[in-house]
C-alpha positions as CSV (number, residue, x, y, z in Angstrom):
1,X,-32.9,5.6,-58.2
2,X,-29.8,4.1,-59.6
3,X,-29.0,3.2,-56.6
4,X,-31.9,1.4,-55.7
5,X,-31.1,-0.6,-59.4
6,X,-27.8,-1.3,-58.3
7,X,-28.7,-2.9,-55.2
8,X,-31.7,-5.2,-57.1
9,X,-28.9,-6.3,-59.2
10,X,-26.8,-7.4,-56.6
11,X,-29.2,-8.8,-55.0
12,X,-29.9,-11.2,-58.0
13,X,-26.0,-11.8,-58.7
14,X,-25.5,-12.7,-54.7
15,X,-28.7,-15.1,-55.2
16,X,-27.1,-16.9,-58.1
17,X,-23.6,-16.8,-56.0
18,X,-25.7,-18.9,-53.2
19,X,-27.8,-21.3,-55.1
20,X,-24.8,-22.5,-56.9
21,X,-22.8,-23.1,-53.5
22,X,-25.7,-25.0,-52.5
23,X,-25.7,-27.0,-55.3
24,X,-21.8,-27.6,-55.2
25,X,-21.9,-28.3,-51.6
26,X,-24.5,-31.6,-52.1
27,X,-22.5,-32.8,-54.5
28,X,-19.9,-32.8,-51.9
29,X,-17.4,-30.9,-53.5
30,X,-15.6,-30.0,-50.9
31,X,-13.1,-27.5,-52.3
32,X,-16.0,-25.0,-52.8
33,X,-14.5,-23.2,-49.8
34,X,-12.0,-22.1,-50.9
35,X,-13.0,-21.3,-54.3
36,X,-15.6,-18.8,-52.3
37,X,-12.9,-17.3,-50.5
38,X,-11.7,-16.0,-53.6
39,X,-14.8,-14.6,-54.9
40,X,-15.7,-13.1,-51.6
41,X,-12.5,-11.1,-51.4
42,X,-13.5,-8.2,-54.0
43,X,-16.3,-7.9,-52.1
44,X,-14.6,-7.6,-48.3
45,X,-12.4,-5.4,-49.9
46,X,-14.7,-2.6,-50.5
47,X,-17.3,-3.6,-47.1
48,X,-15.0,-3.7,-44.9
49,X,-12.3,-1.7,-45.8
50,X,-9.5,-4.0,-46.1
51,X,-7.8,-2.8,-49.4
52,X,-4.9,-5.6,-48.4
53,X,-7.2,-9.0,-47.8
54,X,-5.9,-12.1,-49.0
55,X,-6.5,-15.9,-49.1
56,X,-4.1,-17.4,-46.3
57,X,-5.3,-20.9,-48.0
58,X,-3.2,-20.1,-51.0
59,X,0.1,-21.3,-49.6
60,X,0.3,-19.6,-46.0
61,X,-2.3,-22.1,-44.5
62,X,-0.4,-23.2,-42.0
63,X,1.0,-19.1,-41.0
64,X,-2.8,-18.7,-40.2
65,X,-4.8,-22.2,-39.4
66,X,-7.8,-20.8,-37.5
67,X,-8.4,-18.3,-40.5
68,X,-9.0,-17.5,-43.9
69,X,-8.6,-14.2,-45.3
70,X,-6.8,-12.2,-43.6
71,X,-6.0,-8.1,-44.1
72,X,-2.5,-7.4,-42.1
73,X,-3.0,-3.5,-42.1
74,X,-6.3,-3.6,-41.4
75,X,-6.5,-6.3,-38.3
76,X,-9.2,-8.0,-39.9
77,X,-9.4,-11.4,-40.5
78,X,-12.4,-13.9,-42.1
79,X,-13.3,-18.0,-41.7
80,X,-15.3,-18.8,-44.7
81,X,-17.4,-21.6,-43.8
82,X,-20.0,-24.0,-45.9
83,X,-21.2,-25.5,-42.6
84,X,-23.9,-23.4,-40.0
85,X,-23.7,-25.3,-36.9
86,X,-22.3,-23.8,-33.6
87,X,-20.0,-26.4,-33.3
88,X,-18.3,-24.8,-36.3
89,X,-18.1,-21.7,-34.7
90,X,-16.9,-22.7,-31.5
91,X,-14.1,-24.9,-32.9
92,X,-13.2,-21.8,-35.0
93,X,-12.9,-19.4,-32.3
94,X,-10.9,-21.7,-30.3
95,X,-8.6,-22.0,-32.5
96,X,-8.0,-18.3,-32.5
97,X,-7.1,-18.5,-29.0
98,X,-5.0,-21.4,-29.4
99,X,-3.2,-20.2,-32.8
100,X,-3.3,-16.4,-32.6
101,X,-3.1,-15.0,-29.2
102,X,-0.8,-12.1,-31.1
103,X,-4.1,-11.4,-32.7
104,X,-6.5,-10.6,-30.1
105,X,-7.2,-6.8,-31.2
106,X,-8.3,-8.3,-34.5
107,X,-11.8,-7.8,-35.7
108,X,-12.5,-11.6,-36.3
109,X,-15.7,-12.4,-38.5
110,X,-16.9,-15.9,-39.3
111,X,-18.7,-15.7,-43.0
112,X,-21.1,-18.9,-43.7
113,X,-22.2,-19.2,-47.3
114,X,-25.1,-21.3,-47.0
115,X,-27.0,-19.8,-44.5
116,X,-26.6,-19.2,-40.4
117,X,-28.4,-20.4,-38.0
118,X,-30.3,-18.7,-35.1
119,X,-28.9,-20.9,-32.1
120,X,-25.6,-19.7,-31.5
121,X,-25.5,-18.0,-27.6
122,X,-23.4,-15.7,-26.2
123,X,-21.9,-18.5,-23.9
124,X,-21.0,-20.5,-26.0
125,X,-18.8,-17.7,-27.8
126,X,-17.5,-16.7,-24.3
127,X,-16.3,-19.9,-23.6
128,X,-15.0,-20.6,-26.6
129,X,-13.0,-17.4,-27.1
130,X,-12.4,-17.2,-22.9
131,X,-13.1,-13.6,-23.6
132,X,-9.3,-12.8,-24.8
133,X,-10.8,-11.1,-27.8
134,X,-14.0,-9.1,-28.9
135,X,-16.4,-11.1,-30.9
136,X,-20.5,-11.9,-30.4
137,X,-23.1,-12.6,-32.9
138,X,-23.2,-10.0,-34.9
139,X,-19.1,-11.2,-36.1
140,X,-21.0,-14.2,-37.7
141,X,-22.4,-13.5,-40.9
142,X,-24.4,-14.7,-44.0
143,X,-25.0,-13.7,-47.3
144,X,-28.1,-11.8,-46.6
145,X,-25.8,-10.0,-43.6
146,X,-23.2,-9.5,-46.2
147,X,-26.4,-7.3,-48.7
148,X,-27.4,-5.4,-45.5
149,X,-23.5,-4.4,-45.9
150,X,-23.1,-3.2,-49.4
151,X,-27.1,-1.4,-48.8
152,X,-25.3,0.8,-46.5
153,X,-22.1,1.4,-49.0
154,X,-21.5,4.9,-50.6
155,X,-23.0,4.7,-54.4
156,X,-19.2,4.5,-56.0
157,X,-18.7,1.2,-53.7
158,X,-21.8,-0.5,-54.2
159,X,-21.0,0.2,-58.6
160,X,-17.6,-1.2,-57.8
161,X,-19.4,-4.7,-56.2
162,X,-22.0,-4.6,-58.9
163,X,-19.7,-4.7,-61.8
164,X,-17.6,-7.3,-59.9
165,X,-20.2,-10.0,-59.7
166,X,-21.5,-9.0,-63.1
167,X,-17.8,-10.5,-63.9
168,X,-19.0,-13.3,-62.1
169,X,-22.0,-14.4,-62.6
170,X,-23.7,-12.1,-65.0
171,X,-26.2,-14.4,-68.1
172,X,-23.3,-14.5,-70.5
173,X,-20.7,-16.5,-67.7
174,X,-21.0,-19.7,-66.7
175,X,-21.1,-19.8,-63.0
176,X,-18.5,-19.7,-60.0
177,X,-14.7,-19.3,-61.6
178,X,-11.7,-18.0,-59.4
179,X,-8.4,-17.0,-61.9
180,X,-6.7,-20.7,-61.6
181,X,-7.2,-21.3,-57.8
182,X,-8.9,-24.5,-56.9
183,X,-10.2,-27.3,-58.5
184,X,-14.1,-26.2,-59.7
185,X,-12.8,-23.7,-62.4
186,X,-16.1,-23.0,-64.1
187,X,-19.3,-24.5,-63.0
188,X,-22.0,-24.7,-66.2
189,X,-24.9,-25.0,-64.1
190,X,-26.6,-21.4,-65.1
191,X,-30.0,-22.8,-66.2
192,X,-30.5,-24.3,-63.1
193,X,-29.7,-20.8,-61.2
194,X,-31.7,-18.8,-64.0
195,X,-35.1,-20.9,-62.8
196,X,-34.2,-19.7,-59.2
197,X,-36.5,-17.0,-57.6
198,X,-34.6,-16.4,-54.5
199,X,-33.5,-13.1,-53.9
200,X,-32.3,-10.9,-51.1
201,X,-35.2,-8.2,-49.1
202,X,-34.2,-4.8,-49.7
């Protein structure tokens, strides 16, 4: 049962998380990428077990261009994306072959925080990563992949994520904030995310 209330929670805390990208994103502000890499990173953490995961955009950028976040230890490496279309994905995925052929026994996941589409094809992933390393559609995810995730957490891990977006986006804060990394800081666009009624199917 508390479980189950848990898991409502997040899934209106994750809502609020992706109506305020949306709104950031057609305003154009552009570094809202990377100040969702940071907020995403708690979260990986305790998904997909990568106690270690960083943001490779905060001065190692040009150490890791085809990626993100990236968990040394754990092989596991992320490109947060605003934009959906395949051309995204193949562009990223090449990239990977070009810049990290050292990496190839990575698990490499593309994360799109808007929301993905339903066209990418398996050729287009296999000519893109000229099969050197293991990746297909289920390595590109959304924010309603990313619920299904945490669902399927033990209880203590889904209480750790619940109390982290609380932090985050809870009534009494004011919206997306990352410690001093990019240039958003806080976004005071709550009532406009309060009147939302999008949540996530559980």
């Amino acid at each position: 049962m508390n479980q189950q209330k848990s898991l409502v929670r997040i899934s209106e805390l994750l809502s609020r998380f992706q109506v305020q990208v949306g709104i950031l994103n057609a305003n154009a502000q552009l570094d809202i990428n990377i100040v969702a890499q940071d907020v995403l990173i708690p979260i990986f953490k305790e998904v997909f077990n990568s106690p270690n995961l960083f943001n490779a955009d905060h001065g190692l950028a040009q150490s890791f261009p085809a990626v993100d976040l990236i968990d040394l230890q754990a092989k596991i490496s992320f490109q947060i994306t605003s934009t959906a279309k395949s051309g995204k994905i193949e562009e990223t995925l090449r990239k990977i072959v070009i810049h990290h052929p050292d990496k190839f026994d990575w698990k490499h996941y593309i994360f799109i925080i808007t929301q993905k589409l339903n066209n990418y094809t398996s050729k287009m992933i296999e000519k893109a990563t000229e099969n050197k390393f293991a990746f297909d559609k289920t390595h590109i995810l959304d924010l309603k992949d990313l619920f299904e995730l945490i669902s399927a957490l033990p209880y203590e891990k889904i209480r750790i994520i619940e109390n982290y977006l609380e932090t985050q986006f809870s009534d009494e804060k004011s919206g997306i904030k990352i410690n001093n990394y990019g240039k958003i800081g806080q976004q005071n666009i709550n009532s406009e995310v309060k009147n939302d009624n999008v949540t996530f199917n559980i």
